[in-house]
C-alpha positions in Angstrom: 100.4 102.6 79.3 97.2 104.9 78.7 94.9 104.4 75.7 96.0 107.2 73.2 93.6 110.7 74.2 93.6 111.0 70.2 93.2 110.0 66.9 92.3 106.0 66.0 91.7 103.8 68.4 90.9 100.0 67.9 89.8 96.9 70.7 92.5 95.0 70.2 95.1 97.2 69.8 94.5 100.0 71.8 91.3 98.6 74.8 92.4 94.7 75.4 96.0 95.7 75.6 95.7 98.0 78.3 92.6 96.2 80.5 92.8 92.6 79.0 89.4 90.4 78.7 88.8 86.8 77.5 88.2 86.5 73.7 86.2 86.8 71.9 86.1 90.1 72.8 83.2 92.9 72.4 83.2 96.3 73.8 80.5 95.3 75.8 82.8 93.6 78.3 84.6 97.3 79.2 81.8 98.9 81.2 83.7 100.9 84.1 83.1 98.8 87.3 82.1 96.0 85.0 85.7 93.8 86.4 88.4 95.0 83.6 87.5 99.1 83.5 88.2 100.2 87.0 86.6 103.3 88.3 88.9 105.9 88.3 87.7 105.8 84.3 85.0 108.2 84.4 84.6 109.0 81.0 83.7 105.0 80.6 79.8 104.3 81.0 79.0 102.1 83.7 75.8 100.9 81.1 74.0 102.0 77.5 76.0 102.9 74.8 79.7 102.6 74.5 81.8 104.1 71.9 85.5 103.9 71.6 86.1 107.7 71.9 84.7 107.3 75.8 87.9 105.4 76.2 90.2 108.0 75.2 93.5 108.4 78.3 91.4 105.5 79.9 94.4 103.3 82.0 93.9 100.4 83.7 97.1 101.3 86.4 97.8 104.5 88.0 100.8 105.1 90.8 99.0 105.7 94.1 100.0 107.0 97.4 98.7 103.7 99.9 101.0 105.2 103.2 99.7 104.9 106.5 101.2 106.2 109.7 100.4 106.4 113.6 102.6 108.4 116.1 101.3 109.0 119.8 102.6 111.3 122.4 103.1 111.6 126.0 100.0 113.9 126.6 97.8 111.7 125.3 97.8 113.4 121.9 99.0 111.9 118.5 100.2 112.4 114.5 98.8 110.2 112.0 98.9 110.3 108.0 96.2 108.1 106.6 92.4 108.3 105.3 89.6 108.1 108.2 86.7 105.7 107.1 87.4 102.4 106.0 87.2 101.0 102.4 88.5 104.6 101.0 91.3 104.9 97.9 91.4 108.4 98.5 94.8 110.0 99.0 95.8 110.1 102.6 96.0 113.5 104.5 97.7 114.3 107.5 95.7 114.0 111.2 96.3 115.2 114.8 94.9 115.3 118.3 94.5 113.9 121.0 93.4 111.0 122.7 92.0 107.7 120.7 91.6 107.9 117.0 92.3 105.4 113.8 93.5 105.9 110.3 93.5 104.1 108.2 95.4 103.2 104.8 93.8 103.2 102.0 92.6 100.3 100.0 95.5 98.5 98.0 95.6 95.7 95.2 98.4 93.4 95.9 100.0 90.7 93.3 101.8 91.3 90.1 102.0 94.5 88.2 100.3 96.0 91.6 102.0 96.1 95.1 104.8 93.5 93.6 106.4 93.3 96.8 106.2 91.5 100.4 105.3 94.0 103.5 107.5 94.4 106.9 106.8 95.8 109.2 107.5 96.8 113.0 104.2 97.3 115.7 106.1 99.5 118.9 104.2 100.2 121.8 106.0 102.1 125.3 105.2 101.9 128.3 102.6 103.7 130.6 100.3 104.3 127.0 96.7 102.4 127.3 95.5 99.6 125.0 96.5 100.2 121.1 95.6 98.2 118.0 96.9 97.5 114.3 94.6 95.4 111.9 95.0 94.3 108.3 91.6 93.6 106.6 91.6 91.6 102.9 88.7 91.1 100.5 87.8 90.5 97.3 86.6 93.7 96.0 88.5 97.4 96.7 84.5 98.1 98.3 84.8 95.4 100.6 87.8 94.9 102.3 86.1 93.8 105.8 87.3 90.3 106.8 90.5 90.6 109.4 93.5 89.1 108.3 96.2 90.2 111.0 95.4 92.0 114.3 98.5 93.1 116.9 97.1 94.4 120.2 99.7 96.6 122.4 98.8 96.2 125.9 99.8 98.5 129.0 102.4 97.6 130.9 103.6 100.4 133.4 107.8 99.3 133.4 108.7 98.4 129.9 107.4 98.9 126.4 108.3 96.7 123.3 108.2 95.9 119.4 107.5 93.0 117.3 108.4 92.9 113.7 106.7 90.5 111.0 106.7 90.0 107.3 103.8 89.2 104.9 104.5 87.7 101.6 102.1 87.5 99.0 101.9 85.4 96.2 101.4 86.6 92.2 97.3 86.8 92.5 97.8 88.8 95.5 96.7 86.3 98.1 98.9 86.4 101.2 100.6 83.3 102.3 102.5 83.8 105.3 102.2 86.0 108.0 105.6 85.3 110.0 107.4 86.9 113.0 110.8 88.4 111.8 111.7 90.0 115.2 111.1 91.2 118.7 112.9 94.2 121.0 112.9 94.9 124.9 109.5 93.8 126.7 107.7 92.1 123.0 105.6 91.0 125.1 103.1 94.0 125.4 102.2 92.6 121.9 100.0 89.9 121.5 98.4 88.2 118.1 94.4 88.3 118.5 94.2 87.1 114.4 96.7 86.0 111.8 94.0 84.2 109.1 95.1 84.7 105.7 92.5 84.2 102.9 93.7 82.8 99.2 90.7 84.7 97.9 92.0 88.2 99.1 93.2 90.2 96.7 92.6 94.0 98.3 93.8 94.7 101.7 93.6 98.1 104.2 95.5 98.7 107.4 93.3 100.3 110.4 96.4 101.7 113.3 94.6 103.0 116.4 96.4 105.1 119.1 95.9 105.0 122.7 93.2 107.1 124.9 96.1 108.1 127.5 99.7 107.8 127.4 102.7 109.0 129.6 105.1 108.0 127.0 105.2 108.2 122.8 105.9 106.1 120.2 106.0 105.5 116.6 103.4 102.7 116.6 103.5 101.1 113.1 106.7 101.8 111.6 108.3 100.0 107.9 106.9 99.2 104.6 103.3 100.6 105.2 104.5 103.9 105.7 106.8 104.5 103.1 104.6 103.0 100.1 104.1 106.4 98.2 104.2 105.8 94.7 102.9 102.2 94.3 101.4 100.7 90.6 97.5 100.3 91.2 94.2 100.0 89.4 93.1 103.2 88.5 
């Protein structure tokens, strides 16, 4: 819970309980951004003089909205809920239009007392809609989540569309250690695997969902987990 926003507050008691640290400790070690203090602390200095007042409401976890969504249209236009530039943790917003665009999610922690749960999800793609992509990129840092963990391509195909479904568990740290196919639906073939490389390192992940330039035909194209995850325990 939040350091108290009055009255006494100690290091031990109040500062290592909520952000943790290696003793012995020293306030020096809670500079925001300096690996406990997360940035969403503001009132924290990221350097100089610290005093324990600065830390007053500080919290280490926050409930964040990490949803992404992707809908396209016959028409060639589309619905998406997301943010639009990679590497964001700003709260997703609502997007429409038409022809190719991608949203993204925005950056997540995964592991224990974060995302605490495995993702599925379901990649749908119809028929007569041009080329379409979902990737999931991990890191090590919320700034730099830019190595590709799992990308789905949707192909055209001008008789059938198709889904594939897959799960990805993660372990306590957050690392992912499976990517596995859970299920498949009419032609599944229109989806093909270009990536599935997990990193133990990884702790931060972001989805990127790109719609088609042209389609006859709609579809929900990432559907599951990833787009109801609206309330989810994450560094502030």
């Amino acid at each position: 819970m939040p350091v108290t926003s009055s009255g006494i507050i100690s290091l031990s008691g109040d500062i290592v309980a909520e952000f943790g640290g290696t003793a012995p400790h020293a306030l020096s070690e809670y500079y925001r951004n300096g690996g406990l203090v997360t940035a969403g602390n503001t009132n924290v200095p990221t350097s100089g003089a610290l005093a324990f007042s600065d830390f007053y409401g500080s919290t280490a976890i926050v409930n964040r909205d990490i949803r992404v969504q992707m809908t396209y249209y016959g028409g060639h236009t589309y619905s998406a809920f997301g943010v639009s530039s990679a590497n964001s943790s700003a709260a997703p917003q609502s997007f429409s239009g038409s022809n190719s665009f991608s949203v993204y999610s925005p950056v997540f922690r995964a592991g224990t007392g974060y995302l605490g749960q495995n993702i599925n999800f379901t990649m749908s793609q119809n028929e007569d809609a041009q080329a379409t992509n979902i990737t999931l990129f991990g890191g090590t840092s919320a700034t730099t989540v830019n190595d590709t963990v799992l990308s789905l391509n949707g192909a055209y195909n001008s008789s059938g569309g198709g889904s594939k479904s897959y799960q990805i568990v993660f372990d306590s740290a957050g690392a992912i250690t499976s990517i596995t196919q859970t299920g498949s639906a009419y032609n599944s073939g229109i989806i093909s695997v270009a990536t599935n490389n997990p990193n133990s390192n990884h702790r931060w992940y972001q989805w990127r969902v790109t719609s088609p330039s042209y389609a006859d035909k709609g579809s929900t194209l990432i559907q599951g987990d990833p787009t109801s995850l609206s309330s989810v325990p994450q560094p502030a």
